[in-house]
N, C-alpha and C positions, 0 to 999 in steps of 0.2 A: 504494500500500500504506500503509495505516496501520501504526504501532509505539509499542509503548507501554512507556517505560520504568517499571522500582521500583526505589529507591534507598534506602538508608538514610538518614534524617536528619542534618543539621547536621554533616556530615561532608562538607570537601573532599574527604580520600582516598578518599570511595567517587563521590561527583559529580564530579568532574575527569577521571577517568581514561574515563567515559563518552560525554564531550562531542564529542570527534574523530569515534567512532561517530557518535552523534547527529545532527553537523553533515553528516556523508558523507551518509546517509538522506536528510536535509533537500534537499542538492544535487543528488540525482539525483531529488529531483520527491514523496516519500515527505513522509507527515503525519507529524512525529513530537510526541510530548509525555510529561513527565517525570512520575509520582508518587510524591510524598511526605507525611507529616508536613505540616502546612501550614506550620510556622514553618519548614519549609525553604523555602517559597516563592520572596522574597526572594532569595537564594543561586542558585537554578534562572533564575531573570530573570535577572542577571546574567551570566551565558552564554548570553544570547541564545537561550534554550528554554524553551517555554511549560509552567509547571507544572499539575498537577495535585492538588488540597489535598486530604489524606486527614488525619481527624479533625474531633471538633469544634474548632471555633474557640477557644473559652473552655477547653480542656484542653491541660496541656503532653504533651512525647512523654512514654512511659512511663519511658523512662531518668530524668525528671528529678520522679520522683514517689518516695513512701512504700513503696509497692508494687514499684517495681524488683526482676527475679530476683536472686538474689545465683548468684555461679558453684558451681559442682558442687563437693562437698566432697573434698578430697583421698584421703579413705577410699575415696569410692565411684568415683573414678578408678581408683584402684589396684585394686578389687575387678575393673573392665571387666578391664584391662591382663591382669591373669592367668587370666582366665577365656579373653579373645581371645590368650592366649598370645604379647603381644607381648615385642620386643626392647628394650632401652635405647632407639635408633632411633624405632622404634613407638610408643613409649612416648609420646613428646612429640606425636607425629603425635594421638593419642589426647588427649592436654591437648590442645592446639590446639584440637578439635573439641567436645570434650567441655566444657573449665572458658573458653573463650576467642566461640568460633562461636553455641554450641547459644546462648547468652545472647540477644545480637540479634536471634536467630532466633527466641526465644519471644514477642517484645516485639508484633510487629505480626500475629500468627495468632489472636490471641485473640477468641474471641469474646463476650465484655465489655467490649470497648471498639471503637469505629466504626471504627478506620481499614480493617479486610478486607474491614466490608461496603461501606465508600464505594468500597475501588478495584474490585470486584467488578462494586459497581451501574453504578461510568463504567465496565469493560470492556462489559457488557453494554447500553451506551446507544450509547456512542462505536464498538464494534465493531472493535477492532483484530484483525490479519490476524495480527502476529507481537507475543508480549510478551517482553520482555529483562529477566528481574530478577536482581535483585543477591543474590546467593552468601547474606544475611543477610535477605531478604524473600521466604522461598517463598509467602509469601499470592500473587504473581504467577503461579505454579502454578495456584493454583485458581479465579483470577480469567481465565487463559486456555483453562481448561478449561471455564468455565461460560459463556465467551462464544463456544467454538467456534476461540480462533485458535493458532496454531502458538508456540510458546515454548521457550525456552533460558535457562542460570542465563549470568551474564558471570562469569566467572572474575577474582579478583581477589590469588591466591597458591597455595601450595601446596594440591592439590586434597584439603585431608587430608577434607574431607564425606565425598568417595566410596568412600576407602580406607575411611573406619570403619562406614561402611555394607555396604562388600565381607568387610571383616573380620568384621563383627556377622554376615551369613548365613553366612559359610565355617563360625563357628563356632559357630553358634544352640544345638547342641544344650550346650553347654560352658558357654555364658549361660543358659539357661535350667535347669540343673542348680546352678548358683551360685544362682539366684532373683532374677536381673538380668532388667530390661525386652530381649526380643531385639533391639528397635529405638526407644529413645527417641526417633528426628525423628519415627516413622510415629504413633508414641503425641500426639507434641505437635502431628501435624497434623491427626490426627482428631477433634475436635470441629469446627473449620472445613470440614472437609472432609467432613463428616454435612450439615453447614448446608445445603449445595448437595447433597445427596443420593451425593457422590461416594464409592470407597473410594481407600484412600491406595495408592499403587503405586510402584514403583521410578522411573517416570517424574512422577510428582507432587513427586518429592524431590529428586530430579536433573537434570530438565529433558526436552526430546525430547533435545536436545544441548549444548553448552557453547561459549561463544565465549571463546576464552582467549588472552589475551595475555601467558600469562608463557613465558620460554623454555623450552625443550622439556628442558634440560638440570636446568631448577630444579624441571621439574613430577612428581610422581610418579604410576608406572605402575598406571593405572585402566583398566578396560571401562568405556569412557563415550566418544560421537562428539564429538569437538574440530573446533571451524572457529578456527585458528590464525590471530591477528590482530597485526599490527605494535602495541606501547605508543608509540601517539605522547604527547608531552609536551603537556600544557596546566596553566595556572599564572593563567587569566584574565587580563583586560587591564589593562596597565600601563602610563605612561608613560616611555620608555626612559629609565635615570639620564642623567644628562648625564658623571659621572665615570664608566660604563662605555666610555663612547668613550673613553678613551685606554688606550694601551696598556699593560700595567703594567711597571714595570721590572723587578719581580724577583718568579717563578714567584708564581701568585696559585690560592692554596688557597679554593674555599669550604667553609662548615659550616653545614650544616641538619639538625637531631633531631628533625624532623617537626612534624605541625600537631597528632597528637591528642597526646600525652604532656602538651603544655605545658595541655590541656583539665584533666587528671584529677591532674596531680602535680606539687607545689609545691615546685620543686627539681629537680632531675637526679642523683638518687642521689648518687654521690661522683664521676660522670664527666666535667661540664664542668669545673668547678675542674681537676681533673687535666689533661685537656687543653688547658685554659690555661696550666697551668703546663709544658707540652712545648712550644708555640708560644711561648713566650718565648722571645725574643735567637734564633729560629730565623730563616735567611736567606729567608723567605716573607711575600707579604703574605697576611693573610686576611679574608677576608668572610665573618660570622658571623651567620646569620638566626636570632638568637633574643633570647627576650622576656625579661625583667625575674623572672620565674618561673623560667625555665630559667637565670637567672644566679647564683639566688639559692643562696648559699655559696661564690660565686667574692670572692676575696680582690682582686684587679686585673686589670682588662683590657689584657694587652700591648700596648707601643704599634704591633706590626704588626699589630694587629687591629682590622678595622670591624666594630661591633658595631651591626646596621640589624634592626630587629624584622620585617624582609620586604622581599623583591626577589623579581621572576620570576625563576627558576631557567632559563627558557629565557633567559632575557638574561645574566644569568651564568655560564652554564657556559660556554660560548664562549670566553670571557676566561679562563677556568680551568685549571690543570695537573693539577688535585688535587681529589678531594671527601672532607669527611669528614662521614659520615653514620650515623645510627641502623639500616640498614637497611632504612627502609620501601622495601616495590615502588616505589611511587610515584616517591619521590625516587629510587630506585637508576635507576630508568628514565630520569628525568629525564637522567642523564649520559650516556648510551649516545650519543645520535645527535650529543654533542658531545663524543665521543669522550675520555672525561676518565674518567683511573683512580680508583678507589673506595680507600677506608680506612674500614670497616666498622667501628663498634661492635658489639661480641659478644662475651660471655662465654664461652670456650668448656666446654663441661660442664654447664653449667648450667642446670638443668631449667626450663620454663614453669612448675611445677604454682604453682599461686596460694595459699599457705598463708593459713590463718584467725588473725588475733592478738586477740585478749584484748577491747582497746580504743584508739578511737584515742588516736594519739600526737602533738602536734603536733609535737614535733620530729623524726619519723618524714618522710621518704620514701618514696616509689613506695608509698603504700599506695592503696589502691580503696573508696571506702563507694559500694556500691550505691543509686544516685538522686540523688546529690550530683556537680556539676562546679563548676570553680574558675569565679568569675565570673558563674555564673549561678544556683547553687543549691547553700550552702554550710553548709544548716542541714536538721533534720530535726526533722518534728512525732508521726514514731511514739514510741510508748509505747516505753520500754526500749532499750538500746545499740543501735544498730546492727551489723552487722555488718560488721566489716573486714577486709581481705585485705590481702597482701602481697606486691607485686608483683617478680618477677626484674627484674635492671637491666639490660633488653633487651629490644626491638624483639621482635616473637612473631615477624616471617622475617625474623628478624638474622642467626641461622643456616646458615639455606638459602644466604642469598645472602652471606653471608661466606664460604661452603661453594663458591660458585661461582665468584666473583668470584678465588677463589685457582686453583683448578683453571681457569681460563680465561686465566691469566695477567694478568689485567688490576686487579687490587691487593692487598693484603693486612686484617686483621684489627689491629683497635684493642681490646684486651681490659685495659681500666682494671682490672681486679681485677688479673691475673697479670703485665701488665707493668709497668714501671718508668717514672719521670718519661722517664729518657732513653733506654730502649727504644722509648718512643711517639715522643718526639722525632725519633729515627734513623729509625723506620718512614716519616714523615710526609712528610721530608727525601728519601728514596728513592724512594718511591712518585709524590713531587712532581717528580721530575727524573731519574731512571733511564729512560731510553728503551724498557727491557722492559717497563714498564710502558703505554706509551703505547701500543708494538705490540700489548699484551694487548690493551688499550679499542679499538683498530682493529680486530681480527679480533671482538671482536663489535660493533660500528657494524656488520661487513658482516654479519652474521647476522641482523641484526635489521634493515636494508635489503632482507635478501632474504624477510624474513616480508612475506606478504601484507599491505599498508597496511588500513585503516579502508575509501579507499573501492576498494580490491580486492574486500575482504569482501560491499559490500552485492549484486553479484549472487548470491553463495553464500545470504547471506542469504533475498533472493527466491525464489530456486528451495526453498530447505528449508522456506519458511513455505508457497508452493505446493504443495509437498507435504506436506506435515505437520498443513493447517488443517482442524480438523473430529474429529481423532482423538482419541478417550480414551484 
């Protein structure tokens, strides 16, 4: 069987967590190969999987252009919200999808720019049996459609797509009497999806099915077929520290706030400072993977803290008692199978919606300019201001999984606004060394043991691509 993956660019968190997949395929006998963006190329080689280069050569991704979408305006969030009669709840599920999703998701459909017809023309050369795209590239939708093979989205968080998809028809006649689009993804995939002759359908949007690795307890209740897959960890290959071999003498905390944050925001709002200033003179060592950006406004690094701009997380957690983290899935995953309690950043209350501010600010944080990343594109040639947003100081499934990680017993919530220097402290202290908490992270190590592994999944896979190849 051939399988062809879509991934979003330049993004570990959306290539990492595919790999285990990928490699399973590979091992039982399966062609597999990755497409992307070409300048993710590079990055896709490194995991030992052979890419496939979508765009021209001489053109950056669209993220990092003049033309980048800016997110949906807060006005016309709220106009959806009340029309779909959402709750507070709902609400966010709606940002998520609407000012957060729908964005990525516009970037690679277009047809003005090559990358839909290149992965299009290799599905239709290369002839893959089953396509896996990524939750933020439905052009794999209709590149599996026009080549005949059987396809599914990979789930990468909460399933809010399908909710506001469910919502938008439950409530079509309520949207379309406010003078709202009934389904802006079906609107944004339809010039693509003319190109090939095709019309857009519930299954062009959604997949035939979804292979979803988040837990069943974090996911929300959609009509949509789930092949429930173990999140193994990968972190690519690293040489093991030599100082992780020994043992530590006094409970060892790690801290990772992810890989993309440090991408787009120069600074960490007002939360590492703060959480530096909780780890002081605390009786913990800790290991703190972040970068010179994400330091930036901290006053002194405690002396119980190693401060290492990157280690595998599969090599450290092991060693670990404690995580404190931003929420990404990723990292939260990361800790499960090394059975190590969570300490969540999360705001609680506090909404996604992405407010628009004036101009930028440089001594602003968490703000967004559309096409602009730290480090690789820090300037803009369009005529007139750009426009900027302002980002809540949190993780978009900070949330969820602070929301589960408590109800599961296996940590608590780090909420830099509403707690205190020495509330955070105490939290970090218990969660590092309270035994309830360990039992929590054990009782799910076995939950996520008993999920179907990566290569469980691939004869599910076979048989659903067997059955599913050929179908409109």
């Amino acid at each position: 069987m051939r399988v062809l993956f879509t991934i979003y660019p330049n993004s570990l968190a959306h290539l990492y967590p595919v790999v285990p997949l990928a490699w399973a395929l590979q091992s039982a006998g399966h062609e597999v190969r990755v497409a992307s963006h070409h300048s993710a190329a590079e990055q896709i080689i490194s995991t030992g999987l052979s890419p496939v280069q979508l765009g021209d050569t001489d053109v950056p991704e669209v993220r990092l252009t003049d033309e980048a979408n800016p997110p949906k305006t807060p006005e016309e969030v709220d106009r959806y919200t009340r029309a779909l009669g959402l709750d507070d709840r709902e609400r966010e599920f709606w940002i998520t999808f609407y000012q957060y999703l729908f964005v990525p998701m516009s970037d690679y459909v277009r047809v003005d720019r090559s990358e839909a017809e290149h992965l299009v023309d290799f599905a239709r050369a290369w002839k893959p049996d089953l396509v896996l795209w990524d939750v933020t590239v439905p052009a794999g939708a209709v590149a599996a459609r026009a080549c005949g093979a059987a396809h599914a989205r990979l789930g990468n968080g909460e399933d809010v797509l399908s909710f506001s998809l469910e919502k938008l028809a439950e409530r079509e006649a309520q949207v379309r009497a406010a003078g709202l689009d009934p389904n802006p993804l079906a609107t944004l995939m339809a010039p693509l999806a003319a190109e090939y002759g095709m019309e857009v359908d519930r299954e062009l949007l959604l997949g035939q099915f979804t292979v979803d690795s988040i837990p069943e307890g974090m996911q929300l209740p959609t009509n949509i077929t789930r092949v429930h897959m173990r999140h193994v960890p990968y972190a690519g290959a690293q040489e093991f520290p030599e100082w992780l071999r020994e043992r530590p003498e006094r409970p060892r905390v790690a801290m990772s706030l992810g890989e993309s944050t440090r991408r787009f925001i120069r600074g960490d709002w007002d939360r590492t400072p703060k959480i530096m200033k909780a780890l002081d003179g605390l009786d913990v060592e800790v290991v703190a993977t972040l970068n010179d950006l994400q330091l930036d406004g901290v006053e002194k690094i405690p002396e119980n803290v190693r401060q290492i701009e990157w280690v595998n997380l599969t090599h450290l957690l092991p060693t670990c008692s404690a995580m404190i983290h931003h929420g990404g899935i990723g990292t939260y995953s990361a800790a499960v199978p090394a059975k190590v309690p969570h300490l969540v950043c999360d705001i609680e209350g506090e909404s996604l919606m992405l407010k628009p501010v004036q101009e930028k600010d440089a001594s602003r944080t968490g703000t967004l300019l559309p096409g602009l990343e730290i480090g690789k594109r820090e300037d803009r040639e369009a005529d007139g201001p750009p426009p900027v947003f302002e980002l809540p100081a949190k993780k978009v499934e900070a949330t969820p999984v602070s929301n589960f990680v408590i109800a599961q017993g296996s940590g608590a919530r780090l909420d830099h606004r509403a707690q205190s220097v020495e509330e955070m402290r105490e939290l970090i202290r218990a969660v590092a060394t309270d035994e309830s908490y360990r039992r929590g992270a054990e009782a799910v190590y076995d939950q996520w043991l008993a999920t179907p592994s990566p290569a469980d999944v691939v004869p599910v896979l076979e048989r659903m691509a067997a059955e599913r190849r050929g179908r409109a």
